[in-house]
C-alpha positions in Angstrom: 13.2 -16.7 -3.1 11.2 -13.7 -1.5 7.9 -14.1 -1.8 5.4 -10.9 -2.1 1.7 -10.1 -1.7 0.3 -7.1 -3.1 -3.0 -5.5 -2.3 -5.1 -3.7 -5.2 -2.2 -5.4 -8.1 -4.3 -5.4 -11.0 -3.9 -1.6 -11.9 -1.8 1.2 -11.2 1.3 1.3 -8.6 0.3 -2.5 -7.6 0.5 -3.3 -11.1 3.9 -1.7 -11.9 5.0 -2.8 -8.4 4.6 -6.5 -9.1 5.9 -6.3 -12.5 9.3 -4.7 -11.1 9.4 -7.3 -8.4 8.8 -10.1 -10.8 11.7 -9.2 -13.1 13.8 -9.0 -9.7 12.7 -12.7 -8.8 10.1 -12.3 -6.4 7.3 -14.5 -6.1 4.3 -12.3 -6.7 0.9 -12.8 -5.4 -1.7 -9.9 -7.0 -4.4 -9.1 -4.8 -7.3 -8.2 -6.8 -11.3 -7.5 -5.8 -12.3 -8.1 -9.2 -11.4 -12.2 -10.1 -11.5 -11.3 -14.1 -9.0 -8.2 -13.9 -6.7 -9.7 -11.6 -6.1 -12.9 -13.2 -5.4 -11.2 -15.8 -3.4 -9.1 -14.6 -1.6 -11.8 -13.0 -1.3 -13.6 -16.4 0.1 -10.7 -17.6 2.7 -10.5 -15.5 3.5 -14.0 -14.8 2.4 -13.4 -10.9 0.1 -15.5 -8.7 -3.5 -14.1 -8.4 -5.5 -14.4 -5.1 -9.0 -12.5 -4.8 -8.7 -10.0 -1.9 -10.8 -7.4 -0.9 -8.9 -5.3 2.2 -13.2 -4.4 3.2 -13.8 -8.0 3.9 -13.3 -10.0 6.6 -13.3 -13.6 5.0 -11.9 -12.5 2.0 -8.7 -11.5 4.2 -8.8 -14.7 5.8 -9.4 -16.6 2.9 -6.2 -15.5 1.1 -4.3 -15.6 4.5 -5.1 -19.3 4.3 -4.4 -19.9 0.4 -1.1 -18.1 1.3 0.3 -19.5 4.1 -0.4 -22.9 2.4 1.5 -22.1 -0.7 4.8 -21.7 1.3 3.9 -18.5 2.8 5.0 -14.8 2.9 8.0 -12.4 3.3 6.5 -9.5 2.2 3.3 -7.5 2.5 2.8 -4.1 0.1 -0.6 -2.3 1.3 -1.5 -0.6 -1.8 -5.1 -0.5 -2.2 -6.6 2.6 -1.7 -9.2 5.0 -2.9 -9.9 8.7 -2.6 -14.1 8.3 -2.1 -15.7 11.0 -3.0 -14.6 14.4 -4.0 -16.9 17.2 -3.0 -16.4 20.6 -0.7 -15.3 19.7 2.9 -18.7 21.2 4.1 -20.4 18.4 2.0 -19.2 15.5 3.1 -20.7 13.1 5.5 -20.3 9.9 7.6 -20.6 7.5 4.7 -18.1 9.1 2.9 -15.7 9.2 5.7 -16.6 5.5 6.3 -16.1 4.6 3.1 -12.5 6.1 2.6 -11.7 4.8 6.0 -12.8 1.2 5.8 -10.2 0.7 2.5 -7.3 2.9 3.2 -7.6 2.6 7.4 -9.4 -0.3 8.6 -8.4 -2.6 5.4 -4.3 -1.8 6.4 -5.1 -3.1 9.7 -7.3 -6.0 8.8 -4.3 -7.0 6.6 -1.5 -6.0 8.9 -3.5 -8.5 11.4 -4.6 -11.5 9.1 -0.7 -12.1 7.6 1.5 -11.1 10.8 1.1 -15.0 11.8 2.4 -15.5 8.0 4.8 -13.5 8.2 6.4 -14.5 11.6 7.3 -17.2 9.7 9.9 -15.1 7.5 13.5 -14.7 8.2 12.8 -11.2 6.3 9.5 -10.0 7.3 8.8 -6.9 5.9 5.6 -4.7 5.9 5.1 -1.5 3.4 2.1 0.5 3.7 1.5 3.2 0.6 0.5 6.0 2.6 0.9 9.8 0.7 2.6 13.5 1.4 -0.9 14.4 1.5 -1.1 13.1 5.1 2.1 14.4 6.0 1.4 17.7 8.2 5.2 18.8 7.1 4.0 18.7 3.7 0.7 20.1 3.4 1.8 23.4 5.3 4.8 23.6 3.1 3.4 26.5 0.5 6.0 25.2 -2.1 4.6 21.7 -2.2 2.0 20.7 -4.2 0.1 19.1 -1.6 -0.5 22.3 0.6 -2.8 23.6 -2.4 -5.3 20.3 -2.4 -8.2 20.2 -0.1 -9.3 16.2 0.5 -10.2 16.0 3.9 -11.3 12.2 4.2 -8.6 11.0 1.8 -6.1 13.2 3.0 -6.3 12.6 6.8 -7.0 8.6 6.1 -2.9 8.2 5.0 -1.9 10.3 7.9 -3.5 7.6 9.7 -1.5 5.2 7.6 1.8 6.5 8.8 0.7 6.6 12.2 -0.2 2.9 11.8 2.9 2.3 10.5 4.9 4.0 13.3 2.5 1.6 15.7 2.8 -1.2 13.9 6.6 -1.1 13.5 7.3 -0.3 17.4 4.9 -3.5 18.4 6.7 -5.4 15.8 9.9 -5.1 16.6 11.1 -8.1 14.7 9.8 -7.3 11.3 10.7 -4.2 9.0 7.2 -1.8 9.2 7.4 1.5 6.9 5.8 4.0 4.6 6.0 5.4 0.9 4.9 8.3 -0.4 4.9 7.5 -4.1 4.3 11.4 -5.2 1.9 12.4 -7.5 1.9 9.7 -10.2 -0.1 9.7 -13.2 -3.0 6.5 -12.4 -6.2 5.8 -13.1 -6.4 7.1 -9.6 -6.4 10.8 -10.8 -7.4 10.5 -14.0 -3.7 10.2 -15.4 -2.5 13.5 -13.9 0.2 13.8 -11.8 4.0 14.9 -11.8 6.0 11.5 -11.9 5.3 8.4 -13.8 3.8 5.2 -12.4 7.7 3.9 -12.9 9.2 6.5 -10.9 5.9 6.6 -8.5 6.9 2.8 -8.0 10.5 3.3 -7.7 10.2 3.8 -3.3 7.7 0.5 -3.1 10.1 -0.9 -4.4 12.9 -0.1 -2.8 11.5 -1.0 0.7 10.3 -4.2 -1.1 13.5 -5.4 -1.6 15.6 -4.4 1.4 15.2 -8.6 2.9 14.6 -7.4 6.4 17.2 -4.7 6.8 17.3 -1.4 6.9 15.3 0.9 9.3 11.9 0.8 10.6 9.0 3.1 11.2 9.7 5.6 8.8 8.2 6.9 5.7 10.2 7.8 2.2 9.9 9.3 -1.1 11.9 8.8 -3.8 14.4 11.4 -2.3 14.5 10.0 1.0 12.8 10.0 4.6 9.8 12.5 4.0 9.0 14.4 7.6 5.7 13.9 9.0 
C-alpha cells in the first residue's frame, strides 16, 4: 500500500488531493498547521492527521519522526502555499517577499530535506511539488494565457523557484521520481473561489504524478494537458 503525506490537506487542492488518493487506496497523512481543521479534515476523509507547518523547523521534524515510525513514506505532495499579500509591485517590501518565500520556497526545501531519509526507504519514492503557470516564463509572455494578464511578483516568481527546485532536486535525486504540477486556475479559498477549472479537475495532475509508483519521468512539470514549458 502506497503511503502519502500531504502538506496544507485540510482545504483546497490538499483536501480534494487526499480524498482521490484515499478512494484509490493510499495511506493518507493530512498535513495541517491548524490541529482542529486538520483532524477534521482527516476524519472527514478517513486519512491520518499529522500537525505540520512547512515555516517550522521542529514542526517538520516532528512529523518526519511520527512518520517514519508509522511505517514510513512513498510519497511526498508539496501543496501548501500562499499568495502573501496583494498590492502594486512598487509597494511591496522585504517582509512580504519573506513571507511568500519562507512557505512556498524555503518550506518545499525544508520538507524535500526532512523526508528524503524517509523516503529512501521507498521502493517508489516519489516527490510532487505544486508549483503554477504563473512561474512559468513560457506562460506569462504567452498574450493568450491567462497568466500573462496577472501581475504578482512575490507569488509569481516564488513557483518559478519551485520548478527550478524541482529540476535540482530531481537531478541530485536520481533514484526518486521529482516533478511539478501546475494545477490551473482552480476555484479555492485561495482566490476567493474564482478560477477557470474545478478543484476536481485542478486535482486531476497531483494526482496523476501521485500515483505513477516510481515510474515515469522526472524533472518536469505538467498540466492537465501535458508537460507545460518553462
Amino acid at each position: 500500500m502506497t503511503t502519502t503525506l500531504i502538506t496544507g490537506a485540510n482545504k483546497g487542492l490538499g483536501y480534494e488531493t487526499a480524498r482521490r488518493l484515499i478512494e484509490e487506496g493510499h495511506t493518507v497523512w493530512m498535513g495541517s498547521r491548524d490541529e482542529q481543521r486538520g483532524r477534521t479534515a482527516a476524519a472527514a476523509l478517513g486519512g491520518r492527521f499529522v500537525q505540520l507547518d512547512v515555516t517550522d523547523d521542529t514542526s517538520v521534524a516532528d512529523a518526519a519522526r511520527t512518520i517514519s515510525g508509522e511505517g514510513g513514506l512513498d510519497v511526498l505532495i508539496n501543496n501548501a502555499g500562499i499568495h502573501g499579500r496583494v498590492a502594486d509591485a512598487t509597494e511591496l517590501t522585504a517582509a512580504d517577499a519573506r513571507e511568500v518565500y519562507e512557505t512556498n520556497v524555503v518550506g518545499v526545501v525544508r520538507m524535500t530535506s526532512a523526508f528524503i531519509p524517509v523516503l529512501r526507504d521507498s521502493s517508489t519514492p516519489t516527490v510532487v511539488n505544486v508549483s503554477s503557470g504563473m512561474g512559468s516564463f513560457a506562460t506569462v509572455l504567452n498574450p493568450e494565457r491567462l497568466e500573462s494578464q496577472l501581475v504578482m511578483p512575490l507569488y509569481q516568481s516564488s513557483k518559478a523557484a519551485v520548478t527550478m527546485l524541482t529540476v535540482q532536486y530531481a537531478k541530485a535525486l536520481p533514484e526518486m521520481r521529482v516533478n511539478a504540477v501546475d494545477p490551473g486556475y482552480t476555484k479555492t479559498d485561495f482566490n476567493d473561489g474564482g478560477g477557470a477549472f474545478t478543484v476536481q479537475e485542478g486535482a486531476d495532475p497531483i494526482v496523476d504524478l501521485a500515483m505513477r509508483e516510481g515510474s515515469g519521468p522526472t524533472g518536469t512539470v505538467i498540466d492537465r494537458e501535458g508537460v507545460l514549458p518553462f
